[in-house]
FIVEXKOL-413649 format. One record per residue (C-alpha): x, y, z. Coordinates in pm, whole numbers, plus 50000, padded with zeros to 5 digits. Example, Ala and Ser with C-alpha at 12.3 -4.5 7.8 and 13.67 -1.06 7.14 Angstrom:
<rs>
east->51230 | north->49550 | up->50780
east->51367 | north->49894 | up->50714
</rs>
This chain:
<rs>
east->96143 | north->48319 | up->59094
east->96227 | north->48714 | up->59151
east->96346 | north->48818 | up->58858
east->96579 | north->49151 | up->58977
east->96939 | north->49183 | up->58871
east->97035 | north->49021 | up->59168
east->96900 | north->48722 | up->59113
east->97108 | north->48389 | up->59049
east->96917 | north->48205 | up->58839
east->96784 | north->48518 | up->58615
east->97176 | north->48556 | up->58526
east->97241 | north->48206 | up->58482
east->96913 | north->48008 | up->58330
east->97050 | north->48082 | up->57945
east->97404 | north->47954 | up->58062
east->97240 | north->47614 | up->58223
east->96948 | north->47549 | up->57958
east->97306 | north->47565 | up->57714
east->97468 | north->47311 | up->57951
east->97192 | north->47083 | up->57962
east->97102 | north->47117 | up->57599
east->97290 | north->46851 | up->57463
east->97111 | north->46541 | up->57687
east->96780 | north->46632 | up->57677
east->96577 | north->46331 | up->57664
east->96286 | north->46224 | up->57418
east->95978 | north->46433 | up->57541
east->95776 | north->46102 | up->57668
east->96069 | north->46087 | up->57963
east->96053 | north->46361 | up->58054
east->95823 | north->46460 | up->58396
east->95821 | north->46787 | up->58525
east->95951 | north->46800 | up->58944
east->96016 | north->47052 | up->59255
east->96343 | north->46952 | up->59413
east->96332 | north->47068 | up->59768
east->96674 | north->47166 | up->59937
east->96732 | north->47057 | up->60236
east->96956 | north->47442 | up->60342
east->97102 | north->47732 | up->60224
east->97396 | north->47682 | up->60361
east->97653 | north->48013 | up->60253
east->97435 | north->48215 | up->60111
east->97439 | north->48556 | up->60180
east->97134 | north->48829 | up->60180
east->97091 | north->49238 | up->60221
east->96731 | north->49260 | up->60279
east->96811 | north->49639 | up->60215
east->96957 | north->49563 | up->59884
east->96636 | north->49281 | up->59808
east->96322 | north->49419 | up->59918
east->96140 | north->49756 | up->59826
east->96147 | north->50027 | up->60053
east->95741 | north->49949 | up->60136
east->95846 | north->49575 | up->60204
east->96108 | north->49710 | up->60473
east->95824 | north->49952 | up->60552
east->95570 | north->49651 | up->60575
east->95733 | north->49455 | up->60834
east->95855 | north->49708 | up->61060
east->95495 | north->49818 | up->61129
east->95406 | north->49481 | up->61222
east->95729 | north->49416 | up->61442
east->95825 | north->49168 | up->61182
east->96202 | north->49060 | up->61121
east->96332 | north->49206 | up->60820
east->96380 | north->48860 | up->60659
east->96421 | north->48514 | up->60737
east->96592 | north->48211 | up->60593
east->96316 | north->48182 | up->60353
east->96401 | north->48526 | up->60209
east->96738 | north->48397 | up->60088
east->96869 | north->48329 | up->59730
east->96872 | north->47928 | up->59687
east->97272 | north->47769 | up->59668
east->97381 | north->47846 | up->59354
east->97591 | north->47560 | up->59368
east->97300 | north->47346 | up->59465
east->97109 | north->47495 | up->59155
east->97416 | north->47414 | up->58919
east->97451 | north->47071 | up->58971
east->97113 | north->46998 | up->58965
east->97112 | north->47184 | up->58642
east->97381 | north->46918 | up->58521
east->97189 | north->46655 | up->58615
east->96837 | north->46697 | up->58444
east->96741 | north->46807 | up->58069
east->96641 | north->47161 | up->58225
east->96595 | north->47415 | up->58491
east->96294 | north->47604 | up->58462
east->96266 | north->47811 | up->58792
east->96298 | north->47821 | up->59162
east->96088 | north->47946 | up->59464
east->96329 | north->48142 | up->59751
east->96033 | north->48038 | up->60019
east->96000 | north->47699 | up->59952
east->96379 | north->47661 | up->59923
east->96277 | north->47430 | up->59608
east->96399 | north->47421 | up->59213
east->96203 | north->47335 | up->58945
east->96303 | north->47087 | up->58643
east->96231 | north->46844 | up->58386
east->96394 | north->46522 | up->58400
east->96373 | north->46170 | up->58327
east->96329 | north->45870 | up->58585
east->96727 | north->45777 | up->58582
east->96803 | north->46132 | up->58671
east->96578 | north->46171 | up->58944
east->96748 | north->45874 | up->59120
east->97072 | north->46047 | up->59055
east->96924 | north->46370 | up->59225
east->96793 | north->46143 | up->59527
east->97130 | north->46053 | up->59588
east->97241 | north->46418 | up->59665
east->97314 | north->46528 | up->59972
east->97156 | north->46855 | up->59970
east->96816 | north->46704 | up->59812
east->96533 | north->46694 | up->60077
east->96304 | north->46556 | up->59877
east->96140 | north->46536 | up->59522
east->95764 | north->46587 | up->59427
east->95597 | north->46565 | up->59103
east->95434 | north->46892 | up->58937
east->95071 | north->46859 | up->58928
east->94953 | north->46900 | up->58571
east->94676 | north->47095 | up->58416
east->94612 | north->47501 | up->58406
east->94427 | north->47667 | up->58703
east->94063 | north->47718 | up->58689
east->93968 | north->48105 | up->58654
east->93681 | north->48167 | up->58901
east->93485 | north->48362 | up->58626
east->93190 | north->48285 | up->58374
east->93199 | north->48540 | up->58114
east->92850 | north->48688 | up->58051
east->92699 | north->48993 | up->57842
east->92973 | north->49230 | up->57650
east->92792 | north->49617 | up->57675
east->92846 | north->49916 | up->57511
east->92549 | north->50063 | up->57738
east->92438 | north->49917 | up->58066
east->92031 | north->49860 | up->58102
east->91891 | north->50016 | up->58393
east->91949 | north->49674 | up->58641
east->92314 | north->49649 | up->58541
east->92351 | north->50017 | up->58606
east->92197 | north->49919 | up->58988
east->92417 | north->49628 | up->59001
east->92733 | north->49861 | up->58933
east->92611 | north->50083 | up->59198
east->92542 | north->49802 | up->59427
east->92845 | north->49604 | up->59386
east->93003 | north->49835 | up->59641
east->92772 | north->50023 | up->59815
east->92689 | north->49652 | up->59955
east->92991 | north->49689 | up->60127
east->92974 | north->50037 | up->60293
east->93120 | north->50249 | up->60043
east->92963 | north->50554 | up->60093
east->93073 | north->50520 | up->60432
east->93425 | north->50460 | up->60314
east->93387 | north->50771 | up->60091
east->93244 | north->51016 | up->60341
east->93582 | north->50949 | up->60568
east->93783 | north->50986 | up->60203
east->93884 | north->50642 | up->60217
east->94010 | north->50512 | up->59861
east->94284 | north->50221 | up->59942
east->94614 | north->50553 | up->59912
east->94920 | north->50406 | up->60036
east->94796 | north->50056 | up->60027
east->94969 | north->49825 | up->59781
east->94757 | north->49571 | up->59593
east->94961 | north->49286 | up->59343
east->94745 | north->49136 | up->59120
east->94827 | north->48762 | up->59025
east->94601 | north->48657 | up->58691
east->94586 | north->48582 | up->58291
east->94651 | north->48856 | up->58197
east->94567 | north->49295 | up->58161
east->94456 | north->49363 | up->57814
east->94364 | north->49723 | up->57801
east->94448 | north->49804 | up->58132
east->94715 | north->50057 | up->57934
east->94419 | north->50172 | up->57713
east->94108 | north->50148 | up->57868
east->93868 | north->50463 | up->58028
east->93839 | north->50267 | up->58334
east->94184 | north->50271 | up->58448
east->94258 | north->50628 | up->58276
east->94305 | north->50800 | up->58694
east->94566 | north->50485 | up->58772
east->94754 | north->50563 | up->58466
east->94750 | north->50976 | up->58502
east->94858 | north->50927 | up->58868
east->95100 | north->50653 | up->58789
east->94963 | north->50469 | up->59019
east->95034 | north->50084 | up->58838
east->95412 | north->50038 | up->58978
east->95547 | north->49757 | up->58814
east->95449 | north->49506 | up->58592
east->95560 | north->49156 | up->58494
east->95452 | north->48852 | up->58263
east->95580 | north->48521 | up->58441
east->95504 | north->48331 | up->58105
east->95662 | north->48507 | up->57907
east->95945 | north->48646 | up->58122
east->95898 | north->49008 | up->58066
east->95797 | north->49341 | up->58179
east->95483 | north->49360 | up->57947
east->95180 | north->49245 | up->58083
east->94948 | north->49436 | up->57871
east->94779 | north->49173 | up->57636
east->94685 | north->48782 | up->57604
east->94330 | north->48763 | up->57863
east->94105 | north->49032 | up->57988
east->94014 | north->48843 | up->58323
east->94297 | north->49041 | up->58513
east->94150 | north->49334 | up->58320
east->93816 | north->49285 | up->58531
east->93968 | north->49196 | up->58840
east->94177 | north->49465 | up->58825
east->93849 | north->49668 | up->58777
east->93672 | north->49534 | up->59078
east->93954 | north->49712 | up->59292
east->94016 | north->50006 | up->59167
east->93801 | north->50054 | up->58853
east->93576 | north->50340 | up->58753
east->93329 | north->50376 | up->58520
east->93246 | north->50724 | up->58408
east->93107 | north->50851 | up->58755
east->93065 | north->50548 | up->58899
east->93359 | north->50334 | up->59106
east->93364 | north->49994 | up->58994
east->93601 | north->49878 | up->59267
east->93648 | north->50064 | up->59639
east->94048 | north->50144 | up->59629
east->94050 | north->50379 | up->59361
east->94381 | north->50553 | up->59514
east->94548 | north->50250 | up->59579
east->94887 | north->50143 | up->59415
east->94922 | north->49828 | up->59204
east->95189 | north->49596 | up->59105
east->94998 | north->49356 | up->58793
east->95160 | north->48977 | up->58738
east->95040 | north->48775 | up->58454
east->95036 | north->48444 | up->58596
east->94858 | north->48189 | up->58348
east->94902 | north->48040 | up->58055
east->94544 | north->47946 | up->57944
east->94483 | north->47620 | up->57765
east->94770 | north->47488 | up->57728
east->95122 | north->47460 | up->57911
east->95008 | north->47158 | up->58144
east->95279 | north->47241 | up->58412
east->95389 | north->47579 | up->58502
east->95116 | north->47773 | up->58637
east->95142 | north->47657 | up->59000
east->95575 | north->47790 | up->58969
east->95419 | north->48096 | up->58771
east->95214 | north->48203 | up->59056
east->95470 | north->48106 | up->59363
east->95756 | north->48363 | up->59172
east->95452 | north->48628 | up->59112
east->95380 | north->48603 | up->59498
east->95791 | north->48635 | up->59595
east->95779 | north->48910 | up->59335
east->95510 | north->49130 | up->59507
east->95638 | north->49062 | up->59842
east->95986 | north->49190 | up->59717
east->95790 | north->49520 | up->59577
east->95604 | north->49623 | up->59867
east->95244 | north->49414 | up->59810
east->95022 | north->49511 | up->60120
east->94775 | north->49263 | up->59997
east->94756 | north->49000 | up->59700
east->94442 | north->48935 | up->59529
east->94405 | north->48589 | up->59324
east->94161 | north->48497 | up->59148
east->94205 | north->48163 | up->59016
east->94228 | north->47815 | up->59195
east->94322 | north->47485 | up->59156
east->94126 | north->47185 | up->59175
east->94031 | north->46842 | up->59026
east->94262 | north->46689 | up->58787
east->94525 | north->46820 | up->59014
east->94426 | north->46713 | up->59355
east->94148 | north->46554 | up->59559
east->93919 | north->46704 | up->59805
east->94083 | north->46563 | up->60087
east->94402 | north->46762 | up->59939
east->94251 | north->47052 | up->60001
east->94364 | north->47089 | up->60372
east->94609 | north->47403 | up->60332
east->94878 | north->47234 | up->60345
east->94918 | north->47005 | up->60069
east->94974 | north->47251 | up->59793
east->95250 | north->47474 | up->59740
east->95036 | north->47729 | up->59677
east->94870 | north->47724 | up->59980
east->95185 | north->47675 | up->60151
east->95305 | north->47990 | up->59970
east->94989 | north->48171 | up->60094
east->95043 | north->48087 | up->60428
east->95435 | north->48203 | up->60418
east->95296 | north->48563 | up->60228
east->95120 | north->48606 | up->60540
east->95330 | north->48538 | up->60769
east->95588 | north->48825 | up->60593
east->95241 | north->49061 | up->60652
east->95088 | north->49051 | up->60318
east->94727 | north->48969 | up->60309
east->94631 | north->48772 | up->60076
east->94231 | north->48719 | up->59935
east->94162 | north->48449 | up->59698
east->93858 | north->48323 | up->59561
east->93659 | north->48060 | up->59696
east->93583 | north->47904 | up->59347
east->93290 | north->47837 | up->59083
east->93219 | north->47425 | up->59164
east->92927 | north->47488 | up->59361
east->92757 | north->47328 | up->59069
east->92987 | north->47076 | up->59012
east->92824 | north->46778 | up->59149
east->93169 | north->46575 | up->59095
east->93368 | north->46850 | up->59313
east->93201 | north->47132 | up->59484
east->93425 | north->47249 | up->59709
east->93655 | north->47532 | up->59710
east->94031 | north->47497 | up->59541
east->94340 | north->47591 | up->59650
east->94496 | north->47838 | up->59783
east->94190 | north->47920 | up->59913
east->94211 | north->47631 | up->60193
east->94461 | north->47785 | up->60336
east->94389 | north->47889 | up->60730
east->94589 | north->48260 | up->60614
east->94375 | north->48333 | up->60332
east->94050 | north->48580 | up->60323
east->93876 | north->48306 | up->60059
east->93593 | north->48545 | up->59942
east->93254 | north->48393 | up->59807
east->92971 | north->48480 | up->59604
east->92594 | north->48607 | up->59645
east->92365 | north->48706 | up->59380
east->92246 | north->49075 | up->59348
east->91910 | north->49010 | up->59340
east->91847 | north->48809 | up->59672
east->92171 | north->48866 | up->59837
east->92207 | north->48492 | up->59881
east->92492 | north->48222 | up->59779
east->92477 | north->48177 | up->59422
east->92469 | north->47875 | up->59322
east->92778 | north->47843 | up->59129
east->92978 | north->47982 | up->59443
east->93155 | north->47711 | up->59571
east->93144 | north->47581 | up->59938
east->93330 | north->47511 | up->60252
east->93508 | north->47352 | up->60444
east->93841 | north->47273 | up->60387
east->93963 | north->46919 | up->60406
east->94103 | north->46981 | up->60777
east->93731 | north->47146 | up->60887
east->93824 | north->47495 | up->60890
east->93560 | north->47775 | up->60765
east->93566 | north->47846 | up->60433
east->93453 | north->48141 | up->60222
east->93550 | north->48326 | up->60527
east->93313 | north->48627 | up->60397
east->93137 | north->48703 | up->60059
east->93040 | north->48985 | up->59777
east->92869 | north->48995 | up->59440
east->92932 | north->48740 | up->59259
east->92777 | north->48898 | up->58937
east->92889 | north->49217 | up->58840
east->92973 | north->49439 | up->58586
east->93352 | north->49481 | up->58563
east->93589 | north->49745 | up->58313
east->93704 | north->49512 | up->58002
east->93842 | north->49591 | up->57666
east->93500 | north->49657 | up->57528
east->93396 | north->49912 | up->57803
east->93170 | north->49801 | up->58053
east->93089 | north->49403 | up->58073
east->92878 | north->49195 | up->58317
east->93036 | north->48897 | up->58428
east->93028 | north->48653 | up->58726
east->93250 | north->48457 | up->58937
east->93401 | north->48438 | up->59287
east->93684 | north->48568 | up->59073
east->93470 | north->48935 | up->59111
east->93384 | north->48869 | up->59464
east->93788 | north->48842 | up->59548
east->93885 | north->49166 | up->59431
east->93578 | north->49334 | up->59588
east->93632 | north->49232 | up->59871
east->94052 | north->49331 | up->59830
east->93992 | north->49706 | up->59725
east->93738 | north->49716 | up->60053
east->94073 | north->49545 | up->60243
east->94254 | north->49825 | up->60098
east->94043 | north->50108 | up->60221
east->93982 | north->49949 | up->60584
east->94350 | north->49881 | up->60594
east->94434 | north->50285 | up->60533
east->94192 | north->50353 | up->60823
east->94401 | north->50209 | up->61077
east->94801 | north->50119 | up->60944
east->94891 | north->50006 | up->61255
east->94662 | north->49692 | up->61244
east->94867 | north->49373 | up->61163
east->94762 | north->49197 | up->60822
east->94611 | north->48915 | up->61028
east->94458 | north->49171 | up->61257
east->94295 | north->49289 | up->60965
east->94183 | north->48915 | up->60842
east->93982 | north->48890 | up->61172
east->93847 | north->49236 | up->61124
east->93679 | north->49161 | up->60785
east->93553 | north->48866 | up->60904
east->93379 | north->49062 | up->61218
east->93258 | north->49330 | up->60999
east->93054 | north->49052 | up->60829
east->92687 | north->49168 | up->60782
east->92594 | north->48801 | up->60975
east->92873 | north->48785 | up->61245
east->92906 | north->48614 | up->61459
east->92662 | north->48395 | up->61254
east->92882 | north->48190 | up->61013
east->92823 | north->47907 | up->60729
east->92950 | north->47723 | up->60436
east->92791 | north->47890 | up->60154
east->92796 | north->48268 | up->60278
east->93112 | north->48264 | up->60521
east->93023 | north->48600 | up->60800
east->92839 | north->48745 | up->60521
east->92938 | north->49069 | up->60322
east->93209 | north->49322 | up->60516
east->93071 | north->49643 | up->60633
east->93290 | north->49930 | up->60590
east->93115 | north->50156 | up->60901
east->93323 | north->49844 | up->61151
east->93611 | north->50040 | up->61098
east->93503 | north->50372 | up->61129
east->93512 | north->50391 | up->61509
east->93117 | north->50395 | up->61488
east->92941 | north->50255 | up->61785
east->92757 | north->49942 | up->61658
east->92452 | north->49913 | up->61881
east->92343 | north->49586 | up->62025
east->92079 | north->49468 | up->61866
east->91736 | north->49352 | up->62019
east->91685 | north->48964 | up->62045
east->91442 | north->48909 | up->61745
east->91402 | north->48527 | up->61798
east->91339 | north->48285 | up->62055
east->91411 | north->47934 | up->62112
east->91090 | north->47708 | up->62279
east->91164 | north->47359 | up->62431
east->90909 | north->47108 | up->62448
east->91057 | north->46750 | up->62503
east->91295 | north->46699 | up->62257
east->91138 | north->46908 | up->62027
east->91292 | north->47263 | up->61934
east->91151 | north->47551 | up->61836
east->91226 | north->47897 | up->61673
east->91018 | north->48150 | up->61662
east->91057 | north->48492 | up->61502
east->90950 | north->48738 | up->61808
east->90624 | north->48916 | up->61670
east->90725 | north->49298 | up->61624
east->91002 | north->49147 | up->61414
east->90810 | north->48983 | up->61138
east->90933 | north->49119 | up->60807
east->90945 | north->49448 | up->60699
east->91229 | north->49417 | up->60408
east->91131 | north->49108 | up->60194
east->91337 | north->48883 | up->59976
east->91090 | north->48976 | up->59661
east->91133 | north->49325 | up->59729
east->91526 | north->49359 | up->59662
east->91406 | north->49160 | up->59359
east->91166 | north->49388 | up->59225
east->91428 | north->49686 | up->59331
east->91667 | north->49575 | up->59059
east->91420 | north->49505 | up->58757
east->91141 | north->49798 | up->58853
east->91135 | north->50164 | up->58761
east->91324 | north->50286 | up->59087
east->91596 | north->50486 | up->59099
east->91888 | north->50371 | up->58938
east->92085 | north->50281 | up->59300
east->91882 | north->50147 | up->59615
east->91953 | north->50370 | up->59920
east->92253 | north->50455 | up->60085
east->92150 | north->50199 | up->60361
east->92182 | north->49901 | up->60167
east->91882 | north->49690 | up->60225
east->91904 | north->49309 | up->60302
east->91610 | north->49100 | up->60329
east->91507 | north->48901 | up->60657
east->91606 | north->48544 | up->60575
east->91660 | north->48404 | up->60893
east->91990 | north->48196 | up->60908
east->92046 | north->47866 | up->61174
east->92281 | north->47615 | up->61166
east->92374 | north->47292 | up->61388
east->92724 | north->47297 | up->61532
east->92854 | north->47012 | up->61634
east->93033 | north->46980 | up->62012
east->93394 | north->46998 | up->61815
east->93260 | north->47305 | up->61673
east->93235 | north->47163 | up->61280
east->92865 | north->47259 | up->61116
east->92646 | north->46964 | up->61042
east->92425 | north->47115 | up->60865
east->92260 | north->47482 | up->60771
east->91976 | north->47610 | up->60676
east->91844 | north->48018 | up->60521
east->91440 | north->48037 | up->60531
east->91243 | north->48342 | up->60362
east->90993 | north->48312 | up->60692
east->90646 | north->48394 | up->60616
east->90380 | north->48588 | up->60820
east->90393 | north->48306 | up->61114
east->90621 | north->48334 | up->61409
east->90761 | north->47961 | up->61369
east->91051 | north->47923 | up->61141
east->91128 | north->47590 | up->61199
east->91139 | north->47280 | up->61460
east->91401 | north->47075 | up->61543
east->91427 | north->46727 | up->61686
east->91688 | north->46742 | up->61994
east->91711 | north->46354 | up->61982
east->91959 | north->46365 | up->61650
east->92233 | north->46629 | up->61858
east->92453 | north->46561 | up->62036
east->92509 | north->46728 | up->62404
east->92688 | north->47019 | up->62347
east->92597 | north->47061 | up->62015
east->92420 | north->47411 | up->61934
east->92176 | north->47520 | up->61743
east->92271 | north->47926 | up->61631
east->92035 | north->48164 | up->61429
east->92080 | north->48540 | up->61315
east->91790 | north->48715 | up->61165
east->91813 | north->49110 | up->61129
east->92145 | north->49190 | up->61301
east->92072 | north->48934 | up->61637
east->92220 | north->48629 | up->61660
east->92077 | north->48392 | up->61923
east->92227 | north->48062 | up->62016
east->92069 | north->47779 | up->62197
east->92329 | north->47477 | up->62384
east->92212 | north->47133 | up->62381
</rs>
């Protein structure tokens, strides 16, 4: 629901809670629905009187209409009666043409009967799952989390970012999440506050402006954007603008965090969002894994329309990579228009293990690229370390912000496919680690240099080998980024951030779907591994990147 002055249902909720007042039904009747419309039939809408100046702004760089249907106010007359007919109206969503109620069986029969009523669907119940785990509350950072802080973003490029004085101005960034406590207080966010640079704020539980209190996770997120930490960014767009949504309602309303988020995401399309960052998902005891298809949830569905209005949105892949009963990644982060953003670990720069995986239900690539998923964020406290995917989103927004002010003419999904490409393992792909971590110097007009074949494939029979080609035996290993973070060096690794040679394969399929992949820390021996050709299928492939080549071998 928007909430502006304009808005019917902002004017007239008190008015039909009053109406419907006197028939509401004994709680154990009552279910919680979304009653889609079938039109908006007589409505009327000024997108010049509706949207923000940036949203106008927004679409005409993209050569986007101004609006569409879905930009319209819902019938008020449809809203009205349906008000009449349940115990209570709690919301509606403009894009999904759909109101939200409580009502017992008997009336949902009498709303089935209306004309106007496309179609009725049960709210899924319990809250979203926050992508974080809370870790270690700091007043002083040890050396290592001092070289994590540094290394959360110079992973992705930024002093190449900086050195072109790239910092996310003119970008818009909403964040959807728990809540900001201390975002109006704390040292971290003192240059967004000075420069007024947080626009507008609202609390979609609570249905007000204030957004300043209840969880810190939005505090962090927020952080891993635009965040600094005495000289030190947390977060890449430290210039950019910010519109902050409280979203969540942790532990306990069972229903409404699934409407919360859909208004939030109408809401920062209305003020000018240039990207959304999400950190949250939702998962088992809502739907199944074969639900998570992009298409099935209204969330994803509302992803999916925020992009198509030229908003990009990044979401977080999830923290069930653990979870031997689940997994997989939640939703909205199935959806095919969402950047879902995974994690690696700091010390190896591999998935870690709580990150969860792809694909969606439908086959499509999921994380589509990763970042630290351990970090150390701005919270009430000072400086905290925490992990989650949760981080890894809004790392990988604030470096969407600053790649975005490089080049404003690039479309949102133009952008999408740019991240992905800038990918430190592109055109090398998997489940766990997406294209990798985004490089900032792919947008920087810098020539990228082809690199040199390091492996080679040898047939024998049906027998497949790779082999690491001899001048290209590690130089870089996996121990050594270890020992970087807990030795006596320097309190940052070099500007040119290290990765270790892992070599990375994987078997695709002839409908292009990954069977299975593999990441080996070779040894001093050429051979990295054999395969048997007899269990592929012809056309299948078998692809492997190791130190910037990727080689690919058809069956």
């Amino acid at each position: 629901m928007n909430f502006s002055s304009d808005h019917f249902l902002y004017r007239w909720l008190p008015a039909l809670f009053f109406i419907v007042s006197a028939t509401i039904f004994p709680a154990h009747a009552q279910e919680k629905f979304w009653v889609v419309l079938k039109d908006k039939k007589g409505v009327a809408f000024d997108p010049y009187q509706y949207f923000d100046a940036k949203a106008i702004e927004r679409r005409q760089l993209q050569g986007l209409p101004l609006s569409d249907e879905t930009d319209k106010p819902l019938n008020p007359a449809y809203v009205l009666k349906i008000a009449q007919l349940t115990d209570s109206v709690s919301g509606s969503s403009r894009w999904l043409n759909a109101v939200a109620c409580f009502a017992t069986p008997e009336q949902v029969k009498a709303l089935r009967q209306q004309v106007f009523v496309k179609e009725i669907l049960p709210f899924r119940q319990q809250a979203a799952v926050l992508a974080n785990f809370p870790v270690d509350k700091e007043k002083s950072l040890s050396r290592k989390e001092l070289k994590i802080l540094r290394n959360q973003t110079a992973s992705l490029g930024a002093a190449d970012f900086s050195a072109r004085g790239l910092d996310g101005k003119g970008v818009r960034v909403a964040v959807l999440d728990a809540g900001f406590r201390g975002v109006d207080s704390e040292a971290g966010f003192e240059h967004l506050r000075r420069n007024k640079q947080i626009l507008k704020t609202w609390d979609f539980v609570k249905r007000r402006e204030y957004a300043y209190d209840y969880s810190t996770h939005g505090t962090m997120v927020l952080s891993c954007i635009g965040g600094r930490m005495g000289e030190n960014n947390v977060g890449l767009a430290t210039g950019a603008e910010f519109l902050l949504a409280r979203t969540e309602r942790m532990h306990s309303e069972r229903y409404s965090e699934e409407e919360h988020w859909l208004a939030a995401m109408e809401w920062a399309d209305q003020n000018g969002a240039d990207i959304i960052n999400s950190s949250l998902g939702y998962t088992y005891n809502r739907y199944f894994p074969e639900q998570m298809d992009g298409r099935t949830s209204f969330v994803a569905r509302a992803a999916n329309l925020a992009a198509r209005k030229g908003i990009l949105v990044v979401n977080a892949n999830g923290n069930d990579g653990s979870n031997k009963t689940w997994k997989i990644l939640g939703t909205p982060a199935d959806a095919d228009s969402v950047l879902a953003v995974g994690g690696i670990d700091p010390e190896d720069l591999m998935h870690v293990d709580f990150s969860s995986f792809g694909p969606t239900a439908t086959k499509k690539m999921k994380p589509n690229v990763s970042a630290f998923g351990v970090v150390i964020a701005v919270g009430p406290n000072g400086s905290e370390q925490t992990q989650g995917t949760s981080f890894a989103s809004p790392l990988v927004a604030g470096f969407a912000a600053c790649a975005w002010q490089s080049n404003r003419q690039l479309s949102n999904m133009q952008l999408f496919r740019q991240i992905e490409q800038s990918g430190h393992l592109y055109p090398y792909f998997d489940y766990a680690h997406g294209f990798g971590v985004p490089q900032a110097r792919r947008f920087l007009g810098e020539t990228v240099q082809e690199a040199e074949p390091t492996i080679a494939f040898e047939r024998t029979g049906n027998q497949l080998t790779i082999l690491i080609k001899p001048r290209f035996l590690p130089q870089v290993s996996p121990d050594s980024i270890q020992k970087a973070f807990t030795g006596n060096a320097p309190y940052a690794l070099p500007v040119d951030f290290p990765t270790p040679d892992y070599v990375y394969y994987h078997l695709v399929n002839p409908k292009g779907y990954l069977d299975k992949y593999f990441v080996v820390k070779p040894g001093k021996e050429a051979e990295v591994a054999t395969l048997n050709l007899a269990y592929l299928k012809p056309g299948s492939q078998v692809r492997v990147y190791y130190r910037g080549y990727t080689g690919t071998f058809t069956y």
